[in-house]
NUMIVEX-944111 format. One record per residue (C-alpha): residue in one letter; residue number from 1; x negated, y, z. Coordinates in steps of 0.001 Angstrom, whole numbers. Last residue first. Example, Ala and Ser with C-alpha at 12.3 -4.5 7.8 and 13.67 -1.06 7.14 Angstrom:
<marnu residuo="s" num="2" X="-13670" Y="-1060" Z="7140"/>
<marnu residuo="a" num="1" X="-12300" Y="-4500" Z="7800"/>
//
This chain:
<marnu residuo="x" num="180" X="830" Y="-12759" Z="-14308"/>
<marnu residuo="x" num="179" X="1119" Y="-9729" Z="-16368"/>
<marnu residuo="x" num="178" X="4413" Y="-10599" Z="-17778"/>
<marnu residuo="x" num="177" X="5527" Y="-7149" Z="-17093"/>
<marnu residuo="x" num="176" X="8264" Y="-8478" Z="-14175"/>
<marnu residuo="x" num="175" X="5509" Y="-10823" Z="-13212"/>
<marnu residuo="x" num="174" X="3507" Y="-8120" Z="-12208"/>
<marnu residuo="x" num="173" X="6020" Y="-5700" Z="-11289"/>
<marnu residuo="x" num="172" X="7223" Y="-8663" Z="-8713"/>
<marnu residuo="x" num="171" X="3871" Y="-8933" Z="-7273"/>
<marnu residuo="x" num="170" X="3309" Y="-5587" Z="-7015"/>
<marnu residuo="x" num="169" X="6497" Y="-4424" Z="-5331"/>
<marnu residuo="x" num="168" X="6141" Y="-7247" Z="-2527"/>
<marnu residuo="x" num="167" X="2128" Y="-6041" Z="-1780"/>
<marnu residuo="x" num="166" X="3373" Y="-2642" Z="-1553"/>
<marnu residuo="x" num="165" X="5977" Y="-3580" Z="745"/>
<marnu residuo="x" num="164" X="3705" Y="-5943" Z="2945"/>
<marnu residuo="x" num="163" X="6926" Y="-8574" Z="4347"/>
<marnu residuo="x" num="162" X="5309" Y="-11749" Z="3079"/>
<marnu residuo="x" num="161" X="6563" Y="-14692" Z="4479"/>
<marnu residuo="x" num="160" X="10015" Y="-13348" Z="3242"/>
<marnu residuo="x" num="159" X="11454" Y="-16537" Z="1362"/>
<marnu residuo="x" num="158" X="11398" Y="-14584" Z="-1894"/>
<marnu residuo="x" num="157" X="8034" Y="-12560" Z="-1134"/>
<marnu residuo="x" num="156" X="6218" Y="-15811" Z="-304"/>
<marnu residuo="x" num="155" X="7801" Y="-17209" Z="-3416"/>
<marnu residuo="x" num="154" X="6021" Y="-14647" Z="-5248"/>
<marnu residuo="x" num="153" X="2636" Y="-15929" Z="-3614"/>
<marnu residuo="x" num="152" X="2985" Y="-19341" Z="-4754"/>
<marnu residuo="x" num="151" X="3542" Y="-18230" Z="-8468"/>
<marnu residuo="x" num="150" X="581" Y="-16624" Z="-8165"/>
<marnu residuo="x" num="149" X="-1148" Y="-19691" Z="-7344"/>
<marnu residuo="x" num="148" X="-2860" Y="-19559" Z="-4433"/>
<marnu residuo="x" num="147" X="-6473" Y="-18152" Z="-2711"/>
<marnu residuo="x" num="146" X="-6534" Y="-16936" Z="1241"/>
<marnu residuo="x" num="145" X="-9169" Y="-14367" Z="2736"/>
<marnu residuo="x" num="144" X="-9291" Y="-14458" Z="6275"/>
<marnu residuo="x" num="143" X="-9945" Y="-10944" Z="6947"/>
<marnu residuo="x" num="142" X="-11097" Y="-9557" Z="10620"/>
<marnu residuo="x" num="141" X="-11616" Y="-5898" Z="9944"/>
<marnu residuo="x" num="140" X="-13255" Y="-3962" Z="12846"/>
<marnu residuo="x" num="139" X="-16847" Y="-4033" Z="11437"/>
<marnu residuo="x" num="138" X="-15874" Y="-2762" Z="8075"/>
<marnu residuo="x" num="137" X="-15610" Y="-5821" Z="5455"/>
<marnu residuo="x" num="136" X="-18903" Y="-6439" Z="3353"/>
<marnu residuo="x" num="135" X="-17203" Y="-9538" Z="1240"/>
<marnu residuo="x" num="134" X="-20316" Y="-10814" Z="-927"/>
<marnu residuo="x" num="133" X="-19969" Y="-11468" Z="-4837"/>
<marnu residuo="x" num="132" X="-17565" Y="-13174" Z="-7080"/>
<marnu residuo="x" num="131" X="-16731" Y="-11457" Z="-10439"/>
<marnu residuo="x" num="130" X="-13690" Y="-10372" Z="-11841"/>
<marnu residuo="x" num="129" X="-11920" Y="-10544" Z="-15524"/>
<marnu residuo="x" num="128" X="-9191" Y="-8843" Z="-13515"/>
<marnu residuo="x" num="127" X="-7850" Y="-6105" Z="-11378"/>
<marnu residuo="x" num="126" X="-3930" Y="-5735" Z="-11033"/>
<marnu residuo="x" num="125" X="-3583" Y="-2041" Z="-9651"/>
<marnu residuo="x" num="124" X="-886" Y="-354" Z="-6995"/>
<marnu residuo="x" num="123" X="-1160" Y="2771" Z="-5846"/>
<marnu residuo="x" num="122" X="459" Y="3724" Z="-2430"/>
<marnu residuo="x" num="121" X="1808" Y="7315" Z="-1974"/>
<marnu residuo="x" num="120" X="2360" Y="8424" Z="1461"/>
<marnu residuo="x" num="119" X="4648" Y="10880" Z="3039"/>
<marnu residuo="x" num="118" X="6754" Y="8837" Z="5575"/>
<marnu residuo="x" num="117" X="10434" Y="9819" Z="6939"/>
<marnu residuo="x" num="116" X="12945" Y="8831" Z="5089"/>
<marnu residuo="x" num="115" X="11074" Y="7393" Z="1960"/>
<marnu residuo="x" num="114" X="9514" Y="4299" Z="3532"/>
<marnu residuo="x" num="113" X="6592" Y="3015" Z="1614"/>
<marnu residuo="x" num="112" X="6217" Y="5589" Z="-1695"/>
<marnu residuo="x" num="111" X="4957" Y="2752" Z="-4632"/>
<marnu residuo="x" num="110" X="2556" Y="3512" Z="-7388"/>
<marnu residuo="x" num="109" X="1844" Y="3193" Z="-10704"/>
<marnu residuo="x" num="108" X="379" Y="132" Z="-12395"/>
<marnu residuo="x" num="107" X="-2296" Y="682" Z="-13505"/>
<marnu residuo="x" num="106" X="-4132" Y="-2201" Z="-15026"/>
<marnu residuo="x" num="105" X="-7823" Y="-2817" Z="-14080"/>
<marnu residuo="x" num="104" X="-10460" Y="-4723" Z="-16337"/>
<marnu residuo="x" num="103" X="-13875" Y="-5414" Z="-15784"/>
<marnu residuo="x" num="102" X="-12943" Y="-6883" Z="-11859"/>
<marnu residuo="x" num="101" X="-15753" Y="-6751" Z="-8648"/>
<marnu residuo="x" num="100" X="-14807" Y="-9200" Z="-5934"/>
<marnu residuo="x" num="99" X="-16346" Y="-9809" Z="-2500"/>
<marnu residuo="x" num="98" X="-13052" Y="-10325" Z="-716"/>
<marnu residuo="x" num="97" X="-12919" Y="-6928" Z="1733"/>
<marnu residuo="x" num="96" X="-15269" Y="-4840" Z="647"/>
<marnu residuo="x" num="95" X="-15522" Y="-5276" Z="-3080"/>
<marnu residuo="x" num="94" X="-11453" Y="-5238" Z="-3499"/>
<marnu residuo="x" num="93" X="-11605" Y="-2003" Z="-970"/>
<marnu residuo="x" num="92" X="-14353" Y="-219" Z="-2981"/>
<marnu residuo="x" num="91" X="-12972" Y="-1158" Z="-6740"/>
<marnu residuo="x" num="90" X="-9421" Y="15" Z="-5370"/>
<marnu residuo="x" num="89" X="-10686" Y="3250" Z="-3629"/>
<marnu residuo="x" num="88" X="-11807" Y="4370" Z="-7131"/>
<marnu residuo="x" num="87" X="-9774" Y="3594" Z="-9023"/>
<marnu residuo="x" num="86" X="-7466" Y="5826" Z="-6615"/>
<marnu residuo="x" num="85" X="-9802" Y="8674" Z="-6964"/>
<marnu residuo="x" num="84" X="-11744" Y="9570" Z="-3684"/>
<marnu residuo="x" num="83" X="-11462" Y="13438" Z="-2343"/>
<marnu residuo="x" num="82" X="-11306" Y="12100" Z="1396"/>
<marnu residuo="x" num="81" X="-11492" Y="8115" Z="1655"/>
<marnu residuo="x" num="80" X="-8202" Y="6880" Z="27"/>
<marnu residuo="x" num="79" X="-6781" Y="4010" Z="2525"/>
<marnu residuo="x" num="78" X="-6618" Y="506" Z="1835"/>
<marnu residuo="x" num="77" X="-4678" Y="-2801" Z="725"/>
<marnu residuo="x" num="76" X="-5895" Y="-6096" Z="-947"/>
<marnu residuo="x" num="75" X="-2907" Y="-8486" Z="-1068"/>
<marnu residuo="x" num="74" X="-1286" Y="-9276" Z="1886"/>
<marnu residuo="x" num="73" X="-590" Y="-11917" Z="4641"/>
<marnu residuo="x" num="72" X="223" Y="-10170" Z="7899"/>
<marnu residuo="x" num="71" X="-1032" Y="-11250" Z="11458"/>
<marnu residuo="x" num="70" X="965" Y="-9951" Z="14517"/>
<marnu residuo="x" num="69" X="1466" Y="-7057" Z="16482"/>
<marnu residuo="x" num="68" X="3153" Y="-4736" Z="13446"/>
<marnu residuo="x" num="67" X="895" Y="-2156" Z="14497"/>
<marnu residuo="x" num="66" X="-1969" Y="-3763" Z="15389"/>
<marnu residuo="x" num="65" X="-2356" Y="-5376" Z="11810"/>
<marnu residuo="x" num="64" X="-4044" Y="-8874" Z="12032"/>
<marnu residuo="x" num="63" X="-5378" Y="-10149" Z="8527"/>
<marnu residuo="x" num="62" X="-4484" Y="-12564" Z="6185"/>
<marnu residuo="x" num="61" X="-5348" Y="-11429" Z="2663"/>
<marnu residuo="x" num="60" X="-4804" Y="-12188" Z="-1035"/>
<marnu residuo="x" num="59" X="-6447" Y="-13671" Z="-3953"/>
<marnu residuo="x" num="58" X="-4630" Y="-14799" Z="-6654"/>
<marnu residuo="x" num="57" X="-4460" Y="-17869" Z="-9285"/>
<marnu residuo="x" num="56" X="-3198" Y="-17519" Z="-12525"/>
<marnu residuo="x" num="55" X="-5318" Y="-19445" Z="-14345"/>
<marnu residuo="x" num="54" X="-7015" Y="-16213" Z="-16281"/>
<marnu residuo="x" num="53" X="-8034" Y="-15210" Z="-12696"/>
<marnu residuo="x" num="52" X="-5919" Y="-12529" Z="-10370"/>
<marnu residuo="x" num="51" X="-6721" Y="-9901" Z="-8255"/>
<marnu residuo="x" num="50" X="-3556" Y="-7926" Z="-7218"/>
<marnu residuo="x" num="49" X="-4930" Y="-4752" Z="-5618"/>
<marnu residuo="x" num="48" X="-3357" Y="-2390" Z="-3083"/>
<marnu residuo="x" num="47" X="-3912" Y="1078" Z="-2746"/>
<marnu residuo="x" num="46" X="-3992" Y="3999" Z="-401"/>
<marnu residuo="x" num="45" X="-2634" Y="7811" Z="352"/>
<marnu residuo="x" num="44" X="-3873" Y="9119" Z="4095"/>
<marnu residuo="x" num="43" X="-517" Y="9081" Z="6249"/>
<marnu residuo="x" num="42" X="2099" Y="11979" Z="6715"/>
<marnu residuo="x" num="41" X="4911" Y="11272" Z="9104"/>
<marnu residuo="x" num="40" X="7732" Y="13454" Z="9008"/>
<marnu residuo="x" num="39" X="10352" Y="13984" Z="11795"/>
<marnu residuo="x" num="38" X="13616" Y="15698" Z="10970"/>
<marnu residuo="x" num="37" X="15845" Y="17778" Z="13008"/>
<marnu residuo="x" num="36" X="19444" Y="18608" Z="11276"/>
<marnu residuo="x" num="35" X="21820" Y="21736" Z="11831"/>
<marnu residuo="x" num="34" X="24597" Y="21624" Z="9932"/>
<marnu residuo="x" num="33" X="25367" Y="24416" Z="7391"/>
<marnu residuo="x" num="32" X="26390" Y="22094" Z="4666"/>
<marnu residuo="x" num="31" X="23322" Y="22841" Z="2917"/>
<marnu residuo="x" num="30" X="21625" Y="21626" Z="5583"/>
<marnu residuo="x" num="29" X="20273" Y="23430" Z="8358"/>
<marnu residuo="x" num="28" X="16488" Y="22401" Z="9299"/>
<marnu residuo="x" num="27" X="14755" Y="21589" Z="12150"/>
<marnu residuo="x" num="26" X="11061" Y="20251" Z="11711"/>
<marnu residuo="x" num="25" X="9167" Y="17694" Z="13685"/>
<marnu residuo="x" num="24" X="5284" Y="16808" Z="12501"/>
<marnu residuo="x" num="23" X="3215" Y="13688" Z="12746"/>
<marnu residuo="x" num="22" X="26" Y="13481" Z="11202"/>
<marnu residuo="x" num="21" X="-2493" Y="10655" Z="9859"/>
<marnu residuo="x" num="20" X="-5398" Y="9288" Z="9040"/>
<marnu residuo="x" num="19" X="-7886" Y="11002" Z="10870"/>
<marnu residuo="x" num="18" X="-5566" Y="12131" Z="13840"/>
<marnu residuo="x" num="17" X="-2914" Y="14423" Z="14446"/>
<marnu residuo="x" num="16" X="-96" Y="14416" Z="16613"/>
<marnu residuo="x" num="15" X="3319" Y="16565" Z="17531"/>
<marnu residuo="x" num="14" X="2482" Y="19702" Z="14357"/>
<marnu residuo="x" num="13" X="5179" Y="22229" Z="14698"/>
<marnu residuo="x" num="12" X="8161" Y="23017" Z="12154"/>
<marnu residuo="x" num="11" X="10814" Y="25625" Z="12324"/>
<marnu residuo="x" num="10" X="13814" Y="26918" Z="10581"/>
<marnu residuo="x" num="9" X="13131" Y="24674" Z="7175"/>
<marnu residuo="x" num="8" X="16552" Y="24858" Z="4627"/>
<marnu residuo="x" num="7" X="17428" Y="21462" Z="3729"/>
<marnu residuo="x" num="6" X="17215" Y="20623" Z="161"/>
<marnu residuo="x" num="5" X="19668" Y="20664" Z="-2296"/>
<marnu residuo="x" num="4" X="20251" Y="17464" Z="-4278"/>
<marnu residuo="x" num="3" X="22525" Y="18191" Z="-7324"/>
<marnu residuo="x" num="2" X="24544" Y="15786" Z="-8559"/>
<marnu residuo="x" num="1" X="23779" Y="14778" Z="-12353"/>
//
């Protein structure tokens, strides 16, 4: 096995801070003795949920995401409130934003977004035998919810309508474990 050293820290200050996340920029010598400056974005920890019905169909998400600038088709996806469980967050965000409540949840691990420079973990859970109920989606949320085939939604990942990475990773795990 090579062996991975990490960079020595010289210095690190805080650049931005807000609820959800911070920025920081740290300079570093590698092990090579090369200076280096990183910056490192750390984001509040979420979820995404794969709902899906004994027929295989699935319930995902169009919704507009400011940073990206455009809509995004996705499954379920939201941010940990402060001291929440994962589980937790899932059953809140699936409730909130479609309506749904699911008996059984799989786990199935987690996903972290863009390794170079992000701190987040994402957990990813397939909820099913679920119930419809009332979407209560936050004030600023605008969902359109949208219902396929799962098999119609993996496509979407092959021919890159949907570019979500967690949603991407839990769609194929799911059909990689013959979940769905």
């Amino acid at each position: 096995m090579v062996e991975h050293p990490a960079p020595v820290v010289v210095s690190s200050r805080g650049v931005y801070e807000n609820p959800w996340i911070s920025v920081r920029e740290d300079r570093v010598i590698h092990a090579s003795g090369e200076p280096g400056l990183f910056g490192v974005v750390t984001m509040t920890d979420g979820v995404t949920i794969l709902p899906i019905t004994p027929d295989r169909r699935v319930f995902l998400v169009r919704e507009y995401k400011y940073g990206l600038g455009r809509p995004s088709i996705e499954l379920v996806s939201g941010g940990l409130d402060d001291g929440e469980a994962p589980i937790a967050a899932a059953r809140r965000e699936l409730a909130e934003e479609l309506g749904l409540t699911a008996r059984e949840w799989i786990d199935c691990g987690h996903v972290d977004p863009f390794t170079a420079i992000v701190r987040c973990r994402n957990h990813l859970f397939i909820a099913r035998d679920l119930t419809e109920g009332e979407a209560a989606p936050e004030p600023t949320e605008h969902i359109e919810p949208l219902a396929m085939r799962f098999d119609e939604a993996l496509e979407m990942v092959l021919d890159g309508t949907i570019t979500h990475s967690a949603t991407c990773c839990l769609l194929m795990r799911a059909r990689l474990r013959s979940i769905a």
